[in-house]
N, C-alpha and C positions, 0 to 999 in steps of 0.2 A: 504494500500500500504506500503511495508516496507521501513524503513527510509533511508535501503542503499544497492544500490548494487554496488559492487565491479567493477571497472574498470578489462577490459581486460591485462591491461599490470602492474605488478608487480610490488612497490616503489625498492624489492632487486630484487640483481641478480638471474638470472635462475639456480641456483645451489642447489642440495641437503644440507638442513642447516645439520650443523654440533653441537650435543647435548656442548653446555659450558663443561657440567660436563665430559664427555666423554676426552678433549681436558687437563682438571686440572687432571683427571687419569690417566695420558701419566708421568711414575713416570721418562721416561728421560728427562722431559722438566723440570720438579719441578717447576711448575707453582701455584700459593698459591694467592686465592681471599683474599683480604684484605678490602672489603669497597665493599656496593651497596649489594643488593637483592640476597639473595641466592636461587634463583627460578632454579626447578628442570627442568622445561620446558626451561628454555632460548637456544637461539640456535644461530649460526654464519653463516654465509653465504661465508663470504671472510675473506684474513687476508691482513692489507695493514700497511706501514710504512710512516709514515711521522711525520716531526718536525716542520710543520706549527706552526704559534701560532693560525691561524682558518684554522683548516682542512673542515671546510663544504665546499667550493667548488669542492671537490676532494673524497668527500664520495658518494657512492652507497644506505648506508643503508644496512643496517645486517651485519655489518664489525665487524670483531676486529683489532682494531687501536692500533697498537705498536709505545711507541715512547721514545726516550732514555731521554727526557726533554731539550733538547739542547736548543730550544724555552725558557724556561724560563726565565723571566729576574731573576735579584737578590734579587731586591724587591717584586716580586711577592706576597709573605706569608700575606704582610699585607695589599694588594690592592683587586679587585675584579678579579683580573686576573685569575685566577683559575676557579671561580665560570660563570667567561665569556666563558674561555675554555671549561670545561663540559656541559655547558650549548646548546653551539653549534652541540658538539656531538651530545647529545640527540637530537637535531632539528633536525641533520640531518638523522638519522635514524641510527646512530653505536648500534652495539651491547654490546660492552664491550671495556675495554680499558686496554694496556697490558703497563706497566712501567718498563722500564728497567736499572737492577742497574749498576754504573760504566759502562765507567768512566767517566760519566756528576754526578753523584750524588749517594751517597752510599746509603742511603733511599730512600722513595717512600718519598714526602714532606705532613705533614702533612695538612694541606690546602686544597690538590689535594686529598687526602684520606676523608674529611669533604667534599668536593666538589661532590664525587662522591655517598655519601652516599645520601646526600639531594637530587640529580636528579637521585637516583635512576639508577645510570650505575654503575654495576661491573666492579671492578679495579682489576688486576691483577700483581702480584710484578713477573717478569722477573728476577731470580736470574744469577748472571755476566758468569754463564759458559754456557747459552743457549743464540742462535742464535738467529735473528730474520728471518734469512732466514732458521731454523729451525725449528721455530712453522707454517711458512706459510706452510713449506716440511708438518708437519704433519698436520694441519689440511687439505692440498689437501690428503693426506691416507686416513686419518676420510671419507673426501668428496667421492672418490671412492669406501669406502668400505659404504657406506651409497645408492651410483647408483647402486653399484652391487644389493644391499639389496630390494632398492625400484625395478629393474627393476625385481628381481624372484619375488617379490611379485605382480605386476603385471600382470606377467606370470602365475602364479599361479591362480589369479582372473579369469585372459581371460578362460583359461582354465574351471576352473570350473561352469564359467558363460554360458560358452558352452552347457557343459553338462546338468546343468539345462535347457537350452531351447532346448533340447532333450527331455526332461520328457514330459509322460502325461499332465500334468499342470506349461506348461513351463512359462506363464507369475509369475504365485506364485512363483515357484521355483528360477526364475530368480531373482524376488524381496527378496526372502528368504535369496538367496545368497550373493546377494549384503550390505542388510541387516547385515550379517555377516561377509563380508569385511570389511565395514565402521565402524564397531560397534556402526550401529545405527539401525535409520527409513525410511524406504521407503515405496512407495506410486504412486497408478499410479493414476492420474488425467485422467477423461473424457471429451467430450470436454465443456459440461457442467459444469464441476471445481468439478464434483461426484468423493468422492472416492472409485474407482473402485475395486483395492487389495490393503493389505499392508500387509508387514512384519518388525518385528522387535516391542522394545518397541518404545510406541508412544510417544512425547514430551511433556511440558507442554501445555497447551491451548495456550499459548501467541504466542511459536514459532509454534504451527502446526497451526495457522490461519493466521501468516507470511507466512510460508510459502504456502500455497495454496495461498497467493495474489503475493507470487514472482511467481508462476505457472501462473497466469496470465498475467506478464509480457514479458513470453517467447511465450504465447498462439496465436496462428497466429490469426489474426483480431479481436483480443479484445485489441488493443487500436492504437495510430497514427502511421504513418510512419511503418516500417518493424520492426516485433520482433526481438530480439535476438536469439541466439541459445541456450543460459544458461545465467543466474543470480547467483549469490550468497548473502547473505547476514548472520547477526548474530546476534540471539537475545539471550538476557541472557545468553553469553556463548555454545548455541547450533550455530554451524554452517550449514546453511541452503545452499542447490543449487537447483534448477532446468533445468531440461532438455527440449526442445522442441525437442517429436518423427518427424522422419524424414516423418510421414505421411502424413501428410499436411490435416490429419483428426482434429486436435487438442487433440492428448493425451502429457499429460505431465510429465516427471518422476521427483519425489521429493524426497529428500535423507533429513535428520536431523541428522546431528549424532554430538556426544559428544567435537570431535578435528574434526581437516581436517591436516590427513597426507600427507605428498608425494604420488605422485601417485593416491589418494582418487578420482581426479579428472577424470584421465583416465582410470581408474577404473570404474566408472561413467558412464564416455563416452560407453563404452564397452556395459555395460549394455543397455545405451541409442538405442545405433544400433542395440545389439539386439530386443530390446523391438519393435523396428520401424517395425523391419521384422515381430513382431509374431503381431501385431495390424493394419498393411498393408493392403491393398487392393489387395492380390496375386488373380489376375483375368485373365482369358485368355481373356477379352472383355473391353469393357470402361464401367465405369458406368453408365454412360447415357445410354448406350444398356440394361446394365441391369435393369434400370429404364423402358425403353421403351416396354424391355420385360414384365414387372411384369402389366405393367398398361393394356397393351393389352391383358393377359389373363383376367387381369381382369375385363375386358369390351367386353371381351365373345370369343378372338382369339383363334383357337387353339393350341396345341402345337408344330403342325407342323410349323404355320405359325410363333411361337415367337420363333424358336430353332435357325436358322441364324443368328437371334441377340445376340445372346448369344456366337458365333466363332465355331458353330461344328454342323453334320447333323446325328453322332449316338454317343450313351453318356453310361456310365459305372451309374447302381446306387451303390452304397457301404455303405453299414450301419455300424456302430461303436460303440462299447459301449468299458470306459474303461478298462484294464484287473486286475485292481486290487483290493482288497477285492471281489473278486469274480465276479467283473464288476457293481457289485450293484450301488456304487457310483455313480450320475450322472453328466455328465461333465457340467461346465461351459460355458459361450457361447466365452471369450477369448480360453480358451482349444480348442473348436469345430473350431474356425477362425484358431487356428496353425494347428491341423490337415490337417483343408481346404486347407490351403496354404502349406503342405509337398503333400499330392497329386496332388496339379497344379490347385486348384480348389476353387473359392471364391463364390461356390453357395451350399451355407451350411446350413444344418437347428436342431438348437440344441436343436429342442423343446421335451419333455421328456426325458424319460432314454435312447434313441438313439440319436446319430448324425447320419443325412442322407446326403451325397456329392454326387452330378452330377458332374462326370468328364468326360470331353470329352474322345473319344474311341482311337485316339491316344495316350493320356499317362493312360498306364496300371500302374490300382495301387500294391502297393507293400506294403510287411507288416511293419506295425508302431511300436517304441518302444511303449511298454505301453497301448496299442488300440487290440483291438480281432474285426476284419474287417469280412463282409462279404461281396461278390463283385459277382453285377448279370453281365450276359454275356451284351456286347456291344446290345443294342437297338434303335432303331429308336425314333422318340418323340412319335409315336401311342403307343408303345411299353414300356412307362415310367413305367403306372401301374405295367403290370406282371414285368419288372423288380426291381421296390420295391417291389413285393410278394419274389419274389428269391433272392431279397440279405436279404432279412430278414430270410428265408430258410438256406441263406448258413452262415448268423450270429449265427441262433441257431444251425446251427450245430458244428460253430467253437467252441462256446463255451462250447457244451457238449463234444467235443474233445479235449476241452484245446488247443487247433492250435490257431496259430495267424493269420491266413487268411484262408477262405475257398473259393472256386469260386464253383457258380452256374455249371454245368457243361452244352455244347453249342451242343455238339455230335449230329449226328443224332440216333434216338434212333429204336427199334423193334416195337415201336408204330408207328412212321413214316409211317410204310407199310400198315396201315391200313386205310382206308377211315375215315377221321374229324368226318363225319357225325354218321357213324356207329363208332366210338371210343368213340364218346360223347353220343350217346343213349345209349350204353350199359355199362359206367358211370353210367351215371344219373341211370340208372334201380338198378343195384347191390349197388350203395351207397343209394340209396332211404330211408332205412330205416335207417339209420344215419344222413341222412343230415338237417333234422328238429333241430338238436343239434348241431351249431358249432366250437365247443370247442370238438366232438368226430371225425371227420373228420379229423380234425388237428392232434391231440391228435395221429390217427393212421396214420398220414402219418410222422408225428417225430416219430413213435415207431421204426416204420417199418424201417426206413431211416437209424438208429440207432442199429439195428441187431435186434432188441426186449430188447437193455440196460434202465430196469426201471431209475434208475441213471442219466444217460446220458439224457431220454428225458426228466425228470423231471429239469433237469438243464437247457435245453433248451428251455422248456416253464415256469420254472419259476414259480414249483406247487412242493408240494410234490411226493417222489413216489408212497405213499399208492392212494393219486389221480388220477396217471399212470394207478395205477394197473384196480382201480374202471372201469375209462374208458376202458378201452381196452376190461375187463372181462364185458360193457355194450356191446360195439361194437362187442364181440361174439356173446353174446345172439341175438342182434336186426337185425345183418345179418345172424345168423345160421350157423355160419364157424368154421370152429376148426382153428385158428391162428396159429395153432401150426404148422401145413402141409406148406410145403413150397409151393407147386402150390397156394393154398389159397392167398398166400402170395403176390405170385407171380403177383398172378391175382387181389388183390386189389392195388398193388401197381400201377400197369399199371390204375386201374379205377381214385386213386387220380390224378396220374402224366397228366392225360387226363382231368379231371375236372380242375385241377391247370391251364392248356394254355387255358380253356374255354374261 
């Protein structure tokens, strides 16, 4: 369990800090550190004036406190006064201290300069022609030119976190992005505490096993009382948060990265809701139906009787493979779930180099970035089968066309007019001697489909052409046809298309 997680509410103000050093490079203020840590990171939050001799009740924390010395006694130099006064600073969370010269004191008192060396607060000498209602003017500039800064860059984030959960592989891509916002590590947790993807480099051991235990802190019902929504915490310098997805699945996003800028947070956030939607439960039904569905086929129901429970009575099949490097890649099962959920459909199945989606027959699918779909006509549940034979048909034909979608077509066709019975015996007769070989049946009804494009079918079934050719030049010989005649053609297309609704 990590040692600390950060409160919700801020010790400084909600304001974009402003870099020290940016504030001493303002060459109208002529502002000159003279004592305390010349740390490149330090930063300010506000600038406030006062001549308390204890300003702690009146500080915020991240302040630069300007003060002309008016406070000081006389004797101060040789008492603890000084070392009391800085002292308090630092407790109370100031950021630097600004001394201003004349006309209370023409130096900065040496005391007050040893004082702030030892507690480590940067002293800054105020020379007599700068304001103090000057430096607060600029550092509020710094400060807006700092929200301008942080809000494009946020802008920018959302945006292109966007567009990664557009991609084919929106969860990586999402992670990748993000990744490279923070310039760090991220990481999605399952609800198991598995890491499921990650991009970016990975941290040392110490912080990536923090943080997978801050992930469990935000994890719904792994511990008492109600999670959080995020954590943060720091080990060794790496700044850790986690996210709790909005799914109420238990995924968790974990970020590691090197700082935590402005904005890193909502930045984060962004990411967070997206991630919620691509790991979501996008279902037209409950899941209890869908439970109730799956157990009842599997205890012998059929598909008419479990399709109600699922929210629809005729359903689209759609097969998918991704469209890039050739489609070869095969997708992921996060991939396969965004898919699911941009068609309206959470009954997905990403076993092999296909995704297969039932989507119900009112929403018609449409073509995916990144995905080469094919999409069988609307079918009843008796009707499931032959429509995973035709959208697997009209997959390989998208893809030997390079198109991003292809639909089955639903037409009634020149076969229609002919008696089932007599269409299917004189089928079965004329393919006869090919159908001992199933791989030569197929082979010519993608040839056929395809104009006679070796190329094309061969992309389509995922063989060379030279093995196009074999076939085809078998499937002359063993039916005695000249392929080449168009009636021929004609006429075996009509035997497969009749054996295919068999």
């Amino acid at each position: 369990m990590p040692d600390t997680v950060v409160p919700a509410t801020s010790p400084v103000p909600p304001t974009p800090p402003v870099p020290l050093e940016a504030l001493l490079a303002r060459e109208d203020l002529g502002l000159r550190q003279i004592a305390g840590p010349a740390d490149p990171d330090a930063v300010i939050h506000w600038a406030h004036t006062s001549e308390m001799a204890d300003p702690y009740p009146y500080l915020l924390g991240g302040e630069l406190l300007l003060t002309a010395g008016v406070h000081i006694p006389e004797a101060a130099g040789s008492g603890t006064y000084f070392d009391d006064y800085v002292s308090r600073i630092v407790e109370a969370g100031g950021a630097a201290l600004g001394f201003g010269l004349v006309p209370v004191h023409d130096t900065v008192p040496r005391a007050l300069v040893a004082a702030c060396d030892t507690y480590g607060l940067p002293l800054l000498e105020v020379p007599p022609q700068t304001t103090f209602s000057g430096i607060a003017r600029a550092v509020w500039q710094l400060m807006a030119q700092a929200r301008l800064a942080e809000l494009r860059r946020v802008t920018e984030a959302q945006q292109s976190l966007a567009a990664a959960a557009a991609r084919p592989d929106p969860v990586p891509s999402v992670l990748r992005q993000l990744a490279r916002r923070v310039a760090g590590w991220t990481v999605l947790y399952g609800p198991d505490g598995a890491e499921l993807a990650t991009a970016g480099r990975a941290p040392e051991t110490e912080a990536g096993e923090a943080l997978g235990a801050l992930a469990g802190v935000v994890r719904p019902g792994t511990g008492p009382g109600t999670s959080p929504a995020s954590a943060s915490d720091t080990v060794r310098s790496t700044h850790l948060a986690a996210y709790a997805l909005g799914t109420g699945q238990g995924f968790v996003l974990g970020v590691a990265a090197p700082r935590r800028d402005p904005g890193d947070h909502t930045i984060a956030s962004v990411a967070a809701v997206l991630l919620s939607l691509l790991t979501g439960e996008q279902q037209s039904g409950t899941g209890a139906a869908r439970s109730s569905a799956l157990v009842r086929l599997l205890l012998g129901a059929g598909p008419e009787d479990v399709a109600p429970l699922l929210g629809g009575k005729r359903w689209i099949v759609v097969h998918a493979r991704p469209a890039g490097e050739g489609g070869r890649s095969a997708p992921d099962a996060v991939a396969a779930s965004a898919l699911g959920a941009a068609l309206g459909s959470a009954l997905v199945d990403a076993g092999g180099d296909v995704v297969r989606v039932l989507v119900p027959a009112e929403r018609e699918p449409a073509a995916q970035p990144g995905w080469t779909l094919g999409v069988s006509p609307a079918a009843a549940p008796g009707g499931w089968a032959t429509a995973d034979t035709q959208a697997a048909r009209a997959l390989a034909r998208a893809r030997a066309t390079r198109t991003a979608l292809v639909r089955h077509g639903e037409r009634p066709a020149l076969a229609d007019l002919v008696p089932p019975a007599e269409a299917e015996a004189h089928a079965r007769a004329l393919l006869a001697p090919i159908a001992a070989a199933p791989a030569l049946p197929e082979t010519l009804r993608t040839w056929l489909s395809l104009h006679g494009s070796w190329d094309r079918t061969a992309v389509a079934l995922s063989v060379h052409r030279n093995t196009v050719r074999q076939r085809i030049a078998r499937c002359a010989v063993l039916l005695g046809a000249d392929l080449d005649d168009a009636d021929v053609r004609m006429e075996l297309w009509f035997a497969l298309r009749v054996g295919e609704a068999a």
